[in-house]
Each structure stands twice: as structure tokens, then as C-alpha cells.
C-alpha positions in Angstrom: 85.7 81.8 9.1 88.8 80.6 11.3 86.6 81.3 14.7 83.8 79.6 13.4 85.6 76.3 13.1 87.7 76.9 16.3 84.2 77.4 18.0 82.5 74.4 16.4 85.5 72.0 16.9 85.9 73.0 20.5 82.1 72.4 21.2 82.9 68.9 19.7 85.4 68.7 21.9 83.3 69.6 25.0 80.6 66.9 23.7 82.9 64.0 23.4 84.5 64.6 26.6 81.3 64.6 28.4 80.2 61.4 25.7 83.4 59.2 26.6 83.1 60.2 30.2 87.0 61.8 31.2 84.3 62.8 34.3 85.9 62.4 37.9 85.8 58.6 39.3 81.6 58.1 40.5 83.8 57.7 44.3 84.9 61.4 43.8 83.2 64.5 44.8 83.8 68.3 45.0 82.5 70.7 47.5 83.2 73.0 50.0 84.7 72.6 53.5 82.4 73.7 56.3 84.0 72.1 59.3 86.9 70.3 60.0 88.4 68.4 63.1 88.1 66.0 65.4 88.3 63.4 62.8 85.5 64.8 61.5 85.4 66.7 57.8 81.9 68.4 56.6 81.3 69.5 53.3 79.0 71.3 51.0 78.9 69.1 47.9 78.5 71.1 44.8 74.7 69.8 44.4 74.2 71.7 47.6 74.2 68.5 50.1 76.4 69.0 53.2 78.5 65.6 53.6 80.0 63.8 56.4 82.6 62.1 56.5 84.8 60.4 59.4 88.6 60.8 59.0 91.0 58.0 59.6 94.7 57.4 60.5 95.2 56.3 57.0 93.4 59.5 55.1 95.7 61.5 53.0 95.2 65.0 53.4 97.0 67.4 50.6 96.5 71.5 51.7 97.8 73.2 48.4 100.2 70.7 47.3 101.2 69.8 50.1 100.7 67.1 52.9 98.6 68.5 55.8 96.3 67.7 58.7 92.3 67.8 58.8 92.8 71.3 61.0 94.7 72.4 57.9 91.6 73.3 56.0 89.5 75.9 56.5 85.8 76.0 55.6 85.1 77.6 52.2 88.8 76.1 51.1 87.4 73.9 47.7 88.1 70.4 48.2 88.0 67.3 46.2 87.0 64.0 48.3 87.8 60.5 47.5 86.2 57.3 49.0 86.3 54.2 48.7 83.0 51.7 47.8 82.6 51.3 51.2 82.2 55.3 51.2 86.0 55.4 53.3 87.1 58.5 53.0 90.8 57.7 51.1 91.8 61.2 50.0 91.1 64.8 50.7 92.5 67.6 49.0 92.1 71.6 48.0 91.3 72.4 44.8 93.8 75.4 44.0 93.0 77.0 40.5 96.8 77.8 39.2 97.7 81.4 39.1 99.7 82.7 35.8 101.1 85.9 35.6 99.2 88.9 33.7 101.2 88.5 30.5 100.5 84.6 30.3 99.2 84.1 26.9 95.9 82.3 27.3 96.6 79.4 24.5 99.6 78.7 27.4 97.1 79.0 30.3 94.6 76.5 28.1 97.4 73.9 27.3 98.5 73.7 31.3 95.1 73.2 32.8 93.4 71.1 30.1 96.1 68.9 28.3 93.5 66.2 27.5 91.3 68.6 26.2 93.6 70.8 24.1 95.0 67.3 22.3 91.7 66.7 21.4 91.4 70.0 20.0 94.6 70.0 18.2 93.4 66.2 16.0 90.2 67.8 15.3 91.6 70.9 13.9 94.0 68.4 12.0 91.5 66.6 10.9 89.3 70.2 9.7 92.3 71.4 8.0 93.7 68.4 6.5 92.7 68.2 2.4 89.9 65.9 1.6 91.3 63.0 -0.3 87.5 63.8 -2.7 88.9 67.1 -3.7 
């Protein structure tokens, strides 16, 4: 009976999120490097479009974590892009999914990468378990 509500309330969850929009900015996109340099970054978008964008003196490159140059990454590396409304290219960085060791337990793994997500989670379970003031 537990797992059924945990199930139901995190698919709430997952609906509300995607309902009040915590999506990425509209002027950010994900893909894939395929080349880089020469002030020049191509990418794979994850609908399947390749992308080009110039790079500028002022574009902040972060290689996982840290500051680094266009020649820095590599095609396949995952890589957010930011631009601006005039389609700029502001920001680029890797996407590097966190590594936990083995004996991580998973609600600790959950919490880390999805705080927003795992509040929710937590007030709707409070809300599930809390007595009815009708009772």
C-alpha cells in the first residue's frame, strides 16, 4: 500500500513539474558536441538538429567544472548551450552526470541530483499522510 502512494505521489510530482514549467530557460539547449574550434562549436541537439554556433571572446566555457577553452571539448562530451535572444552564444558547458560510490543509498543519490523535486515529494507525502481534519 506504501509503494502505491509513493508511486502515485511521485507521478504527481513528475506532472506538476512539467505543468509549472521548472523546464530549462526556452534560450537553453542540450546536445552533443560534434566539432569544436576555430571559434566554431557544432552540436547535435537532442531533437536530432546539428547546431552552429560562433564562439566569442566573451563565451564562458566550463569542461567538468571547470573553466576551459572551446578545444577542451571533445565531440560526444554532452553539453548544455546558452544564448542569448539574439541567439549569442553566452555559455557552454558539459553535462557530467555525478558519480556516487556503490554503497550510496539511492534516497541520498535522489536528494543530490533532484532537490526541487524530492521537496516536492516530501509536501505531498505530508500532505498523503497527514490526518484528514473529516475523520
Amino acid at each position: 500500500m506504501g509503494s502505491l502512494i509513493l508511486a502515485n505521489c511521485l507521478a504527481l510530482v513528475l506532472h506538476l513539474n512539467a505543468v509549472i514549467g521548472l523546464a530549462p530557460d526556452p534560450q537553453a539547449q542540450e546536445g552533443t558536441v560534434v566539432s569544436a574550434g576555430i571559434g566554431k562549436l557544432v552540436m547535435l541537439d537532442t531533437g536530432g538538429k546539428q547546431q552552429s554556433f560562433s564562439v566569442i571572446a566573451t563565451t564562458k566555457i566550463t569542461v567538468h567544472g571547470k573553466p576551459g577553452k572551446l578545444e577542451d571539448l571533445q565531440p560526444s562530451h554532452r553539453i548544455r548551450v546558452t544564448t542569448d535572444a539574439e541567439g549569442k552564444l553566452l555559455i557552454v558547458s558539459t553535462i557530467d552526470r555525478k558519480e556516487f560510490p556503490a554503497n550510496t543509498p539511492l534516497s541520498q543519490r535522489f536528494n543530490e541530483e533532484s532537490p526541487q523535486i524530492v521537496s516536492r515529494l516530501r509536501e505531498c507525502l505530508g500532505l498523503m499522510l497527514r490526518p484528514s481534519a473529516a475523520m
